[in-house]
C-alpha positions in Angstrom: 0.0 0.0 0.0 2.5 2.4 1.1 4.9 1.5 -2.4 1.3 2.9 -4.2 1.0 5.7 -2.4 4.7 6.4 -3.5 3.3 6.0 -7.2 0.7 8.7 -6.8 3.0 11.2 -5.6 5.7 10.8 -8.1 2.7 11.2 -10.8 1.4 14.1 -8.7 4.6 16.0 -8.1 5.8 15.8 -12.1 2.7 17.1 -13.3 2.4 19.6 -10.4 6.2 20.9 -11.7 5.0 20.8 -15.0 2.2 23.3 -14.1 4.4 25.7 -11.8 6.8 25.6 -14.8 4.3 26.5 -17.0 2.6 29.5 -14.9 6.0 30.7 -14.3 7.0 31.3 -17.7 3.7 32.7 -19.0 3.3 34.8 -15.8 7.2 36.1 -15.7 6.9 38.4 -19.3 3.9 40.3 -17.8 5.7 41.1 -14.6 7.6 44.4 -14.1 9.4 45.8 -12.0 9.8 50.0 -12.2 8.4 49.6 -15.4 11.2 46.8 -17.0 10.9 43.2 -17.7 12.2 40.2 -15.4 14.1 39.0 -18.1 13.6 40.6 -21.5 16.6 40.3 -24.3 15.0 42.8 -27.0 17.0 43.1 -30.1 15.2 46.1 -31.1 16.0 48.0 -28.4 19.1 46.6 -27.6 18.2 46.0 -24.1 18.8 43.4 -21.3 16.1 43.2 -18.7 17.0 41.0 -16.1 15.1 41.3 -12.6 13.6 44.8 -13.1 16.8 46.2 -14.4 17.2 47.5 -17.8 20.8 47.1 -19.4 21.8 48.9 -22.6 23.8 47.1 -25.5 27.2 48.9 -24.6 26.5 47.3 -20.8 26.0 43.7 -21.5 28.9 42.8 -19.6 26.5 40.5 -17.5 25.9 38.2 -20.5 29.4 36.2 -20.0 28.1 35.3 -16.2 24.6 34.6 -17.3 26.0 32.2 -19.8 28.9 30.8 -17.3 25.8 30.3 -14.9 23.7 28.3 -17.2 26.4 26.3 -18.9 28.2 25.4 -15.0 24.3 25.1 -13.7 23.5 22.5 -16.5 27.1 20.3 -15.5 26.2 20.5 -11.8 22.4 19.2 -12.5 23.4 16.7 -14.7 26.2 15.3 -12.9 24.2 15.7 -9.5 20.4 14.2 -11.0 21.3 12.8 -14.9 18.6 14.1 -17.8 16.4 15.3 -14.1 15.7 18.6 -16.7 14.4 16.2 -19.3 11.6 14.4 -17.6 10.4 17.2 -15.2 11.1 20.3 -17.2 11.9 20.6 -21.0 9.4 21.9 -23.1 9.2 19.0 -25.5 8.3 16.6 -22.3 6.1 18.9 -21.2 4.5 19.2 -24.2 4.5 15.5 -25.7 2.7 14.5 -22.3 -0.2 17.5 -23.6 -0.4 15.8 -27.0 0.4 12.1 -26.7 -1.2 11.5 -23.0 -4.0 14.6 -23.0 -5.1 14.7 -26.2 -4.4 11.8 -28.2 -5.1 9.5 -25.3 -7.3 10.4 -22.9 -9.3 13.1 -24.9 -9.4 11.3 -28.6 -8.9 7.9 -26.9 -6.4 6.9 -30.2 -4.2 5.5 -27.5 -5.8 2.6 -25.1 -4.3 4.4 -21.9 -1.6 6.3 -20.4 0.6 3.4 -19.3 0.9 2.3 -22.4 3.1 4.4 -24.9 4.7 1.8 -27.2 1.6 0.9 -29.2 1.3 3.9 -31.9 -2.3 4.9 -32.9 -3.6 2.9 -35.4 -5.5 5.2 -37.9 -6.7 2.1 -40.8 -10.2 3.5 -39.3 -10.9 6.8 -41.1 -12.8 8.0 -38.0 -9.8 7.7 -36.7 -8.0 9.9 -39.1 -10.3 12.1 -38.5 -9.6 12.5 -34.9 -5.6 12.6 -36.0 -6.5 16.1 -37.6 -8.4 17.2 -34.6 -5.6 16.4 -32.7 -3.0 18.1 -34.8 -5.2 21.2 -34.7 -5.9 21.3 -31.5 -2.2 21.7 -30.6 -1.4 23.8 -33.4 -3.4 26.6 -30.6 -1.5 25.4 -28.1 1.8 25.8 -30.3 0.6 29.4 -31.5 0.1 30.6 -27.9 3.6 29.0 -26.2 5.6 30.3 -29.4 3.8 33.4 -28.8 4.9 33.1 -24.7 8.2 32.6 -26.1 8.6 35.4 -28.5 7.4 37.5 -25.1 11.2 37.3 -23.7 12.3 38.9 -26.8 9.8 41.2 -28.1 7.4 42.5 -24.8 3.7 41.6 -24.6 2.8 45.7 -24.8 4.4 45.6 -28.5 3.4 41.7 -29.2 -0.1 42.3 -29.0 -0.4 45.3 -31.1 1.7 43.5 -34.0 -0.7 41.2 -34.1 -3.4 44.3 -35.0 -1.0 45.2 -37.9 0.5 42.1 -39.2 1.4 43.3 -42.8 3.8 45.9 -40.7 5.3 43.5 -38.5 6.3 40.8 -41.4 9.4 39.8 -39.4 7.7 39.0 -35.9 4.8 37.5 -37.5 7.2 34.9 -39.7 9.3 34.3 -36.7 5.9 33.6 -34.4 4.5 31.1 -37.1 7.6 29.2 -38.1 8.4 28.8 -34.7 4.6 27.3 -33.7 5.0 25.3 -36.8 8.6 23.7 -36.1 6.9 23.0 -33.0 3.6 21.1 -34.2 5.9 18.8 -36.4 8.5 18.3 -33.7 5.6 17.1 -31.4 3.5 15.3 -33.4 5.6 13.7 -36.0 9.4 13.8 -34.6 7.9 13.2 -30.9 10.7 11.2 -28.9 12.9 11.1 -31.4 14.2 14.5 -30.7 15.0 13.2 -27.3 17.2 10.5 -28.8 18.9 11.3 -32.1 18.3 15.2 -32.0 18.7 16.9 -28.4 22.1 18.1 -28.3 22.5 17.2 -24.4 22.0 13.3 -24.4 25.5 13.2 -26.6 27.5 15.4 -23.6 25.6 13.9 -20.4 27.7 10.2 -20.7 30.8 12.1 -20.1 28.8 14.1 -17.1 27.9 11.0 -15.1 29.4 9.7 -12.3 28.3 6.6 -10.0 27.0 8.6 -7.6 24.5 10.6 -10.4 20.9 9.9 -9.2 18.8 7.9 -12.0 16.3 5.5 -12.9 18.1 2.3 -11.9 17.0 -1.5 -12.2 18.2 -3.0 -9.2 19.7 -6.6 -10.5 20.7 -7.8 -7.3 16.9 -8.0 -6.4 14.9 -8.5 -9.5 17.5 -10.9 -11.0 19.8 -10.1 -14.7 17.2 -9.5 -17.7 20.2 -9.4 -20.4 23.9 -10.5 -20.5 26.6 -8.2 -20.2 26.6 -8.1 -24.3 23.3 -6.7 -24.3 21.3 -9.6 -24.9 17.8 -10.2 -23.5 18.4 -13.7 -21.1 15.5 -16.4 -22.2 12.6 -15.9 -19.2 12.1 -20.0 -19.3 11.7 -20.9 -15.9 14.8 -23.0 -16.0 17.1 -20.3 -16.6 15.3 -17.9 -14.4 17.3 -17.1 -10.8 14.6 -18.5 -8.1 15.1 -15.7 -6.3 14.9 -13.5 -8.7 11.5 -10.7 -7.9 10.8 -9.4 -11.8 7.8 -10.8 -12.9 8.6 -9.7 -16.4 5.3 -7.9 -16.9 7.1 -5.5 -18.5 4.7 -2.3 -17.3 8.2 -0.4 -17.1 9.0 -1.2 -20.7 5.6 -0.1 -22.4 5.6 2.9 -20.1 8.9 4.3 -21.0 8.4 7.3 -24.0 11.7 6.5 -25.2 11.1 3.3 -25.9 13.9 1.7 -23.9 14.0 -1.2 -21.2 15.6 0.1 -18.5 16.6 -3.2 -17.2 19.2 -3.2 -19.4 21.3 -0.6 -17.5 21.8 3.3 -18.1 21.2 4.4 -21.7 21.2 7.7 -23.2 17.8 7.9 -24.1 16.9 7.6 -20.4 15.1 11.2 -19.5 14.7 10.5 -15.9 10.7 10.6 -16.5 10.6 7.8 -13.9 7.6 6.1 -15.5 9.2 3.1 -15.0 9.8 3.5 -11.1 5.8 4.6 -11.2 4.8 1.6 -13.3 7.5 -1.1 -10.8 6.3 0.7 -8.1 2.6 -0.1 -8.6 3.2 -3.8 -9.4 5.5 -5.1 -6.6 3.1 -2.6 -3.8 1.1 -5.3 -4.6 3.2 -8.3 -3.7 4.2 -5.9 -0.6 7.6 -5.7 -2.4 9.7 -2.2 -3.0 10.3 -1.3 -6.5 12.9 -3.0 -8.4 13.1 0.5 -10.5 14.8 3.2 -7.9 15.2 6.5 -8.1 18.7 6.6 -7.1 22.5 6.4 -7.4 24.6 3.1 -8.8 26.8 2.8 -5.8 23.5 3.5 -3.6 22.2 0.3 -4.8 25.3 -1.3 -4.9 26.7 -0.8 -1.1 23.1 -0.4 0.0 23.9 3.0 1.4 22.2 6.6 1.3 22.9 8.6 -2.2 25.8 10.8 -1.7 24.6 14.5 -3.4 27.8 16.5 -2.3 30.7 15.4 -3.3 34.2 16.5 -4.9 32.2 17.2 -8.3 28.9 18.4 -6.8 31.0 21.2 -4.4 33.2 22.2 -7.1 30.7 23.1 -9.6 28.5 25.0 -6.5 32.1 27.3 -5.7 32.6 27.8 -9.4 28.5 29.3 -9.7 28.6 30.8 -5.9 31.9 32.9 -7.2 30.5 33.5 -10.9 26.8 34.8 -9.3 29.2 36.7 -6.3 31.1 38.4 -9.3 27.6 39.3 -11.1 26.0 40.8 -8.4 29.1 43.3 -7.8 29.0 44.1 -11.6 25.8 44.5 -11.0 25.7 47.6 -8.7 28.0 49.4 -11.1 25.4 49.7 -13.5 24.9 53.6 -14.8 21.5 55.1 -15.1 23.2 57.0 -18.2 25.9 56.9 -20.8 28.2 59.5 -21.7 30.7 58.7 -24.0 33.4 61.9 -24.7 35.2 62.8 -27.6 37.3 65.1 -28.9 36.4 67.4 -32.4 39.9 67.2 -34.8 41.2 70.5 -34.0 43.5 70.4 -31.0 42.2 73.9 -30.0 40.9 77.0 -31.2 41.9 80.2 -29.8 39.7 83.5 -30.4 40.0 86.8 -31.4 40.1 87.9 -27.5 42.8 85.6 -26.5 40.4 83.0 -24.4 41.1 79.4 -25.7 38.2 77.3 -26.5 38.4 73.2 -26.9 35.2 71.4 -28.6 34.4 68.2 -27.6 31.5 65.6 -29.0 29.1 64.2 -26.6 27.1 61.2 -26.9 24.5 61.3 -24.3 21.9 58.0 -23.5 19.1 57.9 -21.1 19.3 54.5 -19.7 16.4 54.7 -17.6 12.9 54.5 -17.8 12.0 58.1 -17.2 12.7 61.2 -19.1 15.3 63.4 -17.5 17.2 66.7 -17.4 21.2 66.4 -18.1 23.6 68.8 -17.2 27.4 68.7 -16.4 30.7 70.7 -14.7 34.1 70.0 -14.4 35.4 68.7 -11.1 38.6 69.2 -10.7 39.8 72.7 -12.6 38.6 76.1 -11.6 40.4 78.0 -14.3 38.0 76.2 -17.4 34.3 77.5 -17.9 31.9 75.9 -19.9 31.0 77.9 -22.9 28.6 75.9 -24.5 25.6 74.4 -24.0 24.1 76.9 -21.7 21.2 75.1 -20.7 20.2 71.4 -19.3 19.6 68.7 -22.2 16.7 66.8 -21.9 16.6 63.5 -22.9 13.3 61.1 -23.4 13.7 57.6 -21.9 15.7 55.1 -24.1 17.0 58.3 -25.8 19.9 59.4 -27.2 21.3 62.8 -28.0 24.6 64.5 -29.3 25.8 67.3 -28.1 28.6 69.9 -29.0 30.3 71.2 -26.0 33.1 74.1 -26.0 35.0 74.2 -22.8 37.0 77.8 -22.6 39.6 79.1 -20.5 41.6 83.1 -20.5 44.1 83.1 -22.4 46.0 84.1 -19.5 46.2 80.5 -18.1 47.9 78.7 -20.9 51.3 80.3 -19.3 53.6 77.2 -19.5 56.8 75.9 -21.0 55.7 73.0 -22.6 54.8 72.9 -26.3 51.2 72.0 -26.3 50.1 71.7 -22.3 47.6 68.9 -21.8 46.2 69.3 -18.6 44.0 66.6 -17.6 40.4 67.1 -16.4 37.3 65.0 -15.0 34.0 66.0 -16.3 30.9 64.9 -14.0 27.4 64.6 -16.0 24.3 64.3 -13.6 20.6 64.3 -13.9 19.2 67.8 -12.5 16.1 65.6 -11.6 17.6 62.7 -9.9 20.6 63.4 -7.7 21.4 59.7 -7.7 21.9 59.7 -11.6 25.7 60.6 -12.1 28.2 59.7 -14.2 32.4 60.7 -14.1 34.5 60.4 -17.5 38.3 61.8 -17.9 39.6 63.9 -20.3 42.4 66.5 -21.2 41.9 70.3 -22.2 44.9 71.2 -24.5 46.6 74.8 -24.5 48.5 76.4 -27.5 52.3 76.7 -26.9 53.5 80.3 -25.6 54.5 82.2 -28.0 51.3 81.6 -30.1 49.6 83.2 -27.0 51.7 86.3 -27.0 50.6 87.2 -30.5 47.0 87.2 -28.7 48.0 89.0 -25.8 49.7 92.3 -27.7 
């Protein structure tokens, strides 16, 4: 009884994760946070919203962490719980269990049931045919609306939505929206679990991830008694050749359960997505002969020494220092993010003195409102009392998500260029600040450049 109880919540808890997963990631695009995005990567903007903070293309130096994290986080889950992200969270699981044990099984009923996924449909009926269509169509919505819930993360519901109401001008989203929905409804329904196997990129790296401490679906031999030899061949189930101890009935519920069509008596194998269907399918069987599954959810050498699954080890900590420093690096990158950009440059002509004496230098600058609100820009110089600054004479407003360019002529008498030295750079440190927002401040360095002496003395007489 207990051992059924077991099966229930395994069932419960992988459907229950596929629903939080699912809520999450329609729910997340919607969210904001001072008006950006939890996560929004919008090529027309150039933008990176990541937890309510919007990041202009020039300050995507976050990307290289993000992408450490998910590449380190994707070793450490799969040498810590196998293909774990395969059975309780990809997409394509997610959405083969919609179409194959929803809707072609238990709505259409072209499947007998649910624990049952090696016997394909059988459409020789044309009613049956029929309800293959309805099927097909019937996820092709489903397929609109999550390719739809994926284009959010890249182009915003507030500008998805009124594409949609002007199609012909938005040709580029609209393509994107329908060949995505439609490589999904022929990945579903006609590739199906074959993407799992021959496609998916990650089945071909995780061997070399695995360890025999990795927690997977696992056949306990030593119980249920050998099912093949060593060379991969099935062993004949005559009762003569069968161990008398041996517990597997050789109903084979965890075989016609598996979606990747795989025994996994036979050992670990690729195709394994850590679904556990087959631990729910033993599990059910020996609770009735008041036996514990022969299919586990645990480690090799947990079955092997009969001990408890060892989750940190040398591997497992290493991989949680490298993300702990990596996310500890982020977050301090993080809280150097500017509210503005000023980038400074100088115009071609070293300097330009006037008819009065005063010498000017004109400079090029390249303001951006990185924030969400429109604002006010001005600037001074921080750290030379003898330069003024001629031009502009007024704030500079910017909208948000603007840019603008300003000339700037910073002057100082004449007078002041007294020095020995050819052409006198004198540093200088130029502080641009919103007039609105105190806390919006930005410090770049430059140089002011005098004329040589004796050019000012023809000035001066």
């Amino acid at each position: 009884m207990q051992s059924l109880i077991n099966t229930i919540f395994y069932r419960k808890r992988r459907y229950l994760v596929y629903f939080i997963i699912t809520v999450i990631a329609i729910s997340l695009p919607f969210i904001r946070i001072n008006g950006n995005h939890i996560f929004l990567l919008s090529f027309d903007h150039m933008e990176l919203h990541l937890l309510g903070t919007a990041f202009n293309v020039q300050q995507l130096y976050l990307m290289p962490f993000l992408l450490i994290i998910l590449f380190v986080g994707i070793f450490f889950m799969t040498t810590l719980g196998g293909r774990v992200w395969c059975g309780w969270s990809c997409p394509q699981t997610i959405f083969r269990v919609i179409y194959r044990d929803f809707i072609e099984t238990t709505l259409l009923g072209l499947r007998k049931k649910i624990s049952n996924k090696q016997e394909k449909p059988k459409y020789t009926i044309i009613s049956n045919d029929v309800k293959k269509i309805i099927g097909i169509l019937i996820f092709s919505v489903i397929a609109l609306m999550a390719s739809a819930v994926f284009l959010f993360y890249f182009v915003p519901p507030e500008e998805f939505f009124p594409a949609l109401l002007d199609p012909l001008n938005h040709m580029v989203l609209m393509t994107f929206w329908l060949c995505i929905a439609g490589f999904l409804v022929f990945d579903i329904t006609f590739i199906a679990e074959n993407f799992c196997v021959y496609i998916c990129p990650y089945a071909r790296v995780q061997s070399v991830l695995y360890d025999d401490d990795t927690i997977m679906a696992i056949y306990d031999s030593s119980r249920g008694g050998a099912i093949y030899t060593p060379e991969g061949e099935k062993i004949l189930q005559a009762p003569k050749k069968r161990d008398p101890n041996a517990e597997c009935t050789n109903c084979e519920k965890c075989v016609r359960v598996c979606p990747t069509h795989i025994d996994i008596r036979k050992g670990m194998q690729l195709e394994c997505i850590n679904c556990l269907e087959c631990v729910d399918a033993c599990t059910e069987v020996m609770g009735k002969l008041g036996r514990p599954s022969l299919v586990q959810w645990s480690s090799p050498n947990s079955i092997d020494t009969k001990t408890k699954i060892k989750y940190f080890r040398a591997k497992t900590i290493a991989y949680i220092v490298v993300l702990a420093i990596v996310f500890g690096i982020m977050v301090a990158m993080w809280g150097k993010k500017e509210q503005m950009l000023l980038n400074i440059t100088r115009s071609s002509e070293l300097y330009e003195i006037r008819s009065s004496g005063v010498v000017d230098n004109e400079y090029v600058f390249l303001f951006q409102n990185t924030d969400n609100k429109d604002h006010n820009y001005s600037f001074k110089i921080l750290d030379n009392n003898d330069l003024i600054i001629k031009q502009p004479t007024s704030d500079i407003r910017i909208k948000a998500g603007g840019k603008s360019k300003q000339i700037v002529i910073i002057r100082a008498k004449a007078a002041l260029g007294d020095n020995t030295s050819k052409d006198a750079i004198t540093p200088i440190t130029i502080q641009a600040y919103a007039t609105d927002d105190p806390k919006i401040n930005v410090e770049r360095k430059s140089f002011f450049v005098y004329p040589e002496k004796n050019v000012l003395k023809k000035y001066q007489k």
